[in-house]
C-alpha positions in Angstrom: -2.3 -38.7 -7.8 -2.8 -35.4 -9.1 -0.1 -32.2 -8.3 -2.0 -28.8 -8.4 -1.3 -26.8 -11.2 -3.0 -23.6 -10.5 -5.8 -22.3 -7.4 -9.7 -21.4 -8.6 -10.2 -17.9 -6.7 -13.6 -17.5 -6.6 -14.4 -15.6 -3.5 -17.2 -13.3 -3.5 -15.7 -9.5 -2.4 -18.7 -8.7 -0.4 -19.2 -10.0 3.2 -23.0 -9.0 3.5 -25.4 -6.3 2.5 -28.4 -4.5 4.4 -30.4 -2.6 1.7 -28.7 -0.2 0.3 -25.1 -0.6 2.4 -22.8 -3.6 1.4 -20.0 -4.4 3.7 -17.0 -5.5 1.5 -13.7 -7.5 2.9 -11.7 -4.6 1.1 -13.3 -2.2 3.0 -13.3 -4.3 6.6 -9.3 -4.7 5.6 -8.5 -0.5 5.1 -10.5 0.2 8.3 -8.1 -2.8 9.9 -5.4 -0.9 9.1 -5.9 2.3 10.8 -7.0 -0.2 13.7 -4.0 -2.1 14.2 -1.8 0.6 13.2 -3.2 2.9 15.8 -2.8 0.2 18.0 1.0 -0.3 17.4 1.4 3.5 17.3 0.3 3.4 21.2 2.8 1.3 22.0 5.1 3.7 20.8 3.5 6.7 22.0 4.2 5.4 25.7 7.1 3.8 24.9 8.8 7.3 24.0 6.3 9.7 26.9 5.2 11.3 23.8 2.5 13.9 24.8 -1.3 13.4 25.4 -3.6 13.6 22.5 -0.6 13.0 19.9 -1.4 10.1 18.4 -5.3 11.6 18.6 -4.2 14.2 16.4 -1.7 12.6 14.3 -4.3 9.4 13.4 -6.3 12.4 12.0 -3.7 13.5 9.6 -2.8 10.1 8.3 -5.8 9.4 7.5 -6.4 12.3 5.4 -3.6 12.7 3.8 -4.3 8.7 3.2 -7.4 9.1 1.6 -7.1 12.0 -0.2 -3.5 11.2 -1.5 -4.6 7.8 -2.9 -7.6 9.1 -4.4 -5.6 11.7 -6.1 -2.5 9.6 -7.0 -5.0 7.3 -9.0 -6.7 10.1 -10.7 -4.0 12.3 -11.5 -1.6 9.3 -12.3 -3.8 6.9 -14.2 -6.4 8.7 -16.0 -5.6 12.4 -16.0 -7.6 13.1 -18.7 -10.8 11.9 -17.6 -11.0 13.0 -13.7 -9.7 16.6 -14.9 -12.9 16.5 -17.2 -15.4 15.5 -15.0 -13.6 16.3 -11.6 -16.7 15.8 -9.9 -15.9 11.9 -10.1 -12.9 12.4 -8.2 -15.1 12.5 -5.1 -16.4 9.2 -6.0 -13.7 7.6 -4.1 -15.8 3.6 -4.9 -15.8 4.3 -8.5 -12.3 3.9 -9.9 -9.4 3.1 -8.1 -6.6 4.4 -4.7 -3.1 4.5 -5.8 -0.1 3.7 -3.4 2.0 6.4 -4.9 0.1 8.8 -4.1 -0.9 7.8 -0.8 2.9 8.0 0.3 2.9 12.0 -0.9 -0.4 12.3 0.9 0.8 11.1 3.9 4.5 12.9 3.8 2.3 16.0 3.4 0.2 15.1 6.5 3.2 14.4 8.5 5.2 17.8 7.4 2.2 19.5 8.3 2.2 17.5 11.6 5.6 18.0 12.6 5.3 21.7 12.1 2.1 21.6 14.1 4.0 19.8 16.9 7.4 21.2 16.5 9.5 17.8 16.5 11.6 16.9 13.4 9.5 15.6 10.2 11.9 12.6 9.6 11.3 11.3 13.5 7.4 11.0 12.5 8.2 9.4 9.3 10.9 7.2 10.9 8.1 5.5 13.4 5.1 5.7 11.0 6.2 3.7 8.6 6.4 0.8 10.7 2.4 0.5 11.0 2.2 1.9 7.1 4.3 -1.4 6.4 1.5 -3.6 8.2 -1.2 -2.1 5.9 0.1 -2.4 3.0 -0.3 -6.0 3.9 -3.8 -6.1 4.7 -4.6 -3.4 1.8 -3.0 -5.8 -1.1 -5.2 -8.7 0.5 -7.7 -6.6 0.1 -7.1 -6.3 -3.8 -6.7 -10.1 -3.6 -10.3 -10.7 -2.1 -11.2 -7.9 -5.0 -9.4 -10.1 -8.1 -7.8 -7.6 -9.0 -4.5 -6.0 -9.8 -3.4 -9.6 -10.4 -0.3 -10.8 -13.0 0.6 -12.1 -16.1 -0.4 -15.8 -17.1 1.8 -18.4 -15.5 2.0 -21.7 -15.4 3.7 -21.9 -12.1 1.4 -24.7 -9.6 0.5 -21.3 -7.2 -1.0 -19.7 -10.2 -4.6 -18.4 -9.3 -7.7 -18.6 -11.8 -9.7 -15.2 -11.0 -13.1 -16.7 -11.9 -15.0 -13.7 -11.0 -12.8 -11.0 -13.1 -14.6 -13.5 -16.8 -18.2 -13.4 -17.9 -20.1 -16.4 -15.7 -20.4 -19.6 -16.7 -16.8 -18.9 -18.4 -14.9 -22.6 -18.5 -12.5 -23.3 -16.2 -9.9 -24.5 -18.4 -10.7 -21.4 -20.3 -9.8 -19.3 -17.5 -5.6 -18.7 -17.5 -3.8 -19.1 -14.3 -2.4 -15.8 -13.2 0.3 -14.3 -11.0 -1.0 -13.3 -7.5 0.8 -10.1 -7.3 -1.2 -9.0 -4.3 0.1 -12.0 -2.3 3.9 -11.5 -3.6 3.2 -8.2 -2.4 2.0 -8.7 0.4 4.7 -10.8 1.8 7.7 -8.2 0.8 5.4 -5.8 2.8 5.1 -7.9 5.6 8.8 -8.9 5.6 9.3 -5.2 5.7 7.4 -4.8 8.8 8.8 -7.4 10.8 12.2 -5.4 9.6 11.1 -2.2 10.2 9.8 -3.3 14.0 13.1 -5.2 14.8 15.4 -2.4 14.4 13.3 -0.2 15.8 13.2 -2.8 18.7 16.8 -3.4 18.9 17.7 0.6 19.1 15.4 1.2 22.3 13.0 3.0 20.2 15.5 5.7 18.7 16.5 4.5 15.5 19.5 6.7 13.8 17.3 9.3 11.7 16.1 8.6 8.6 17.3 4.6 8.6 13.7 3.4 9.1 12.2 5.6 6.5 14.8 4.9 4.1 14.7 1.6 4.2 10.8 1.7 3.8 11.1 3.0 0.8 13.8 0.7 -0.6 11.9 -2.5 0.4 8.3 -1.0 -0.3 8.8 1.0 -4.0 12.2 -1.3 -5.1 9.9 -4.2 -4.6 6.8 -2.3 -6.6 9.4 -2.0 -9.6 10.3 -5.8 -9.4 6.7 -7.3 -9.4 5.3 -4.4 -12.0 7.4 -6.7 -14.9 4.8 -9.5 -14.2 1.9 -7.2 -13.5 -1.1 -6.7 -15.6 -1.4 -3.1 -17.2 -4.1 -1.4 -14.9 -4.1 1.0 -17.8 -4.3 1.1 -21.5 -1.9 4.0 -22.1 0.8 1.6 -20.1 0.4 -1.4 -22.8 3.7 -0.5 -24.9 5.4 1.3 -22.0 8.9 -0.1 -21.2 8.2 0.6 -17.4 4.6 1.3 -16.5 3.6 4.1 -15.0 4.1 2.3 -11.1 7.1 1.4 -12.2 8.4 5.0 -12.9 6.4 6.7 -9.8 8.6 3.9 -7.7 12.4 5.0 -8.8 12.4 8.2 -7.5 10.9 7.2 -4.2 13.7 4.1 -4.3 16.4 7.1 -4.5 14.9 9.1 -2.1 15.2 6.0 0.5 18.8 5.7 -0.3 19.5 9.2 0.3 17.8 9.2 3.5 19.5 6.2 4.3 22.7 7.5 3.7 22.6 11.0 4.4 21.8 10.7 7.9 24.9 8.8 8.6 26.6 8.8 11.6 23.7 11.0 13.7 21.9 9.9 16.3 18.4 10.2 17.5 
């Protein structure tokens, strides 16, 4: 009997087209996202008599600051030198690539500018947001996953997956080197973080010690980032020869930041 030694990935990334629009499992995954999250935001919302048309309003700025942070993060992180020349491109948010990173600035913007907007505290939006944030980063690294990309190193681990579709066709499948899925490594320290994330905000009656949620988000999310970047495939060329890569160096300062909200918040109450 033969024991597995590596997983063929061949899956094609688009569900179905009609003309000119293709419907993509990456794209089906980002809008499931805001779905479930706005869903699990509701719960809260009620939970805590929050008032009408909060979560209306505050959907709105996520997804903004989302969007536009991402887009940015990758442009102005990855290939500076290129979007700044031809900024246009920039817009062309299916050409190119969304960076975590800089979705997380985009979306503590958003929320700043929310909590000034609604007069409660910044770090109570950011304390219950993350929670849903948690569950799509999930569904957005199996979306990279259904993509083939953003994958590892070779390994010859049994769980290693051949990325068929990222080689010229007809390449050989022995030719074809087994790689690290990083998206579903990933994806299960994001996932762990959720259930995390929901159970103490469970176990506190919905009012978490400030900052403790937030903080720990960032330990578990970005600390985890700087862990799987050492067996991650360069995304860029300049990153080839870097000690960290540029992921890797984005993630320490948002690791610290969680620590300091996790600590510095110590001893107050909701």
């Amino acid at each position: 009997m033969m024991l597995l030694n590596h997983i063929v990935w061949n899956v094609d990334p688009e569900i179905f087209s009609l003309g000119p629009l293709s419907v993509r499992y990456y794209g089906v995954l980002w809008a499931l996202s805001f779905l479930l999250g706005y869903m699990l935001f509701e719960r809260f919302v009620k939970k805590e008599s929050l008032p009408e048309g909060y979560l209306d309003s505050l959907t709105i700025y996520v997804a903004i600051g989302t969007i536009v942070g991402a887009r940015l993060g990758h442009c102005l992180f990855y290939e500076p030198a290129y979007y700044l020349a031809n900024p246009i491109e920039i817009l062309k948010i299916w050409r190119g690539g969304l960076a975590s990173h800089g979705a997380a600035i985009g979306i503590i913007t958003a929320l700043y500018l929310f909590s000034r907007k609604t007069k409660r505290p910044t770090i109570y939006i950011l304390d219950r947001i993350v929670i849903p944030v948690a569950l799509a980063g999930v569904l957005i690294r199996l979306g990279n996953l259904m993509n083939s990309e953003i994958y590892g190193v070779e390994t010859s681990l049994p769980w290693g997956f051949k990325f068929v579709r990222d080689f010229p066709m007809g390449t050989p499948i022995e030719h074809i080197p087994a790689m690290h899925p990083t998206q579903i490594y990933e994806a299960l320290a994001y996932l762990a973080g959720f259930i995390i994330l929901y159970l103490i905000y469970k176990k506190s009656d919905a009012k978490p010690r400030p900052g403790l949620l937030f903080g720990i988000f960032l330990i578990i999310t970005f600390g985890t980032r700087i862990l799987i970047e050492f067996i991650k495939q360069p995304q860029v060329g300049f990153e080839v020869n870097m000690a960290l890569n540029m992921g890797q160096w984005l993630s320490i300062p948002l690791v610290i930041t969680g620590l300091v909200f996790l600590f510095a918040y110590r001893g107050k109450k909701a």
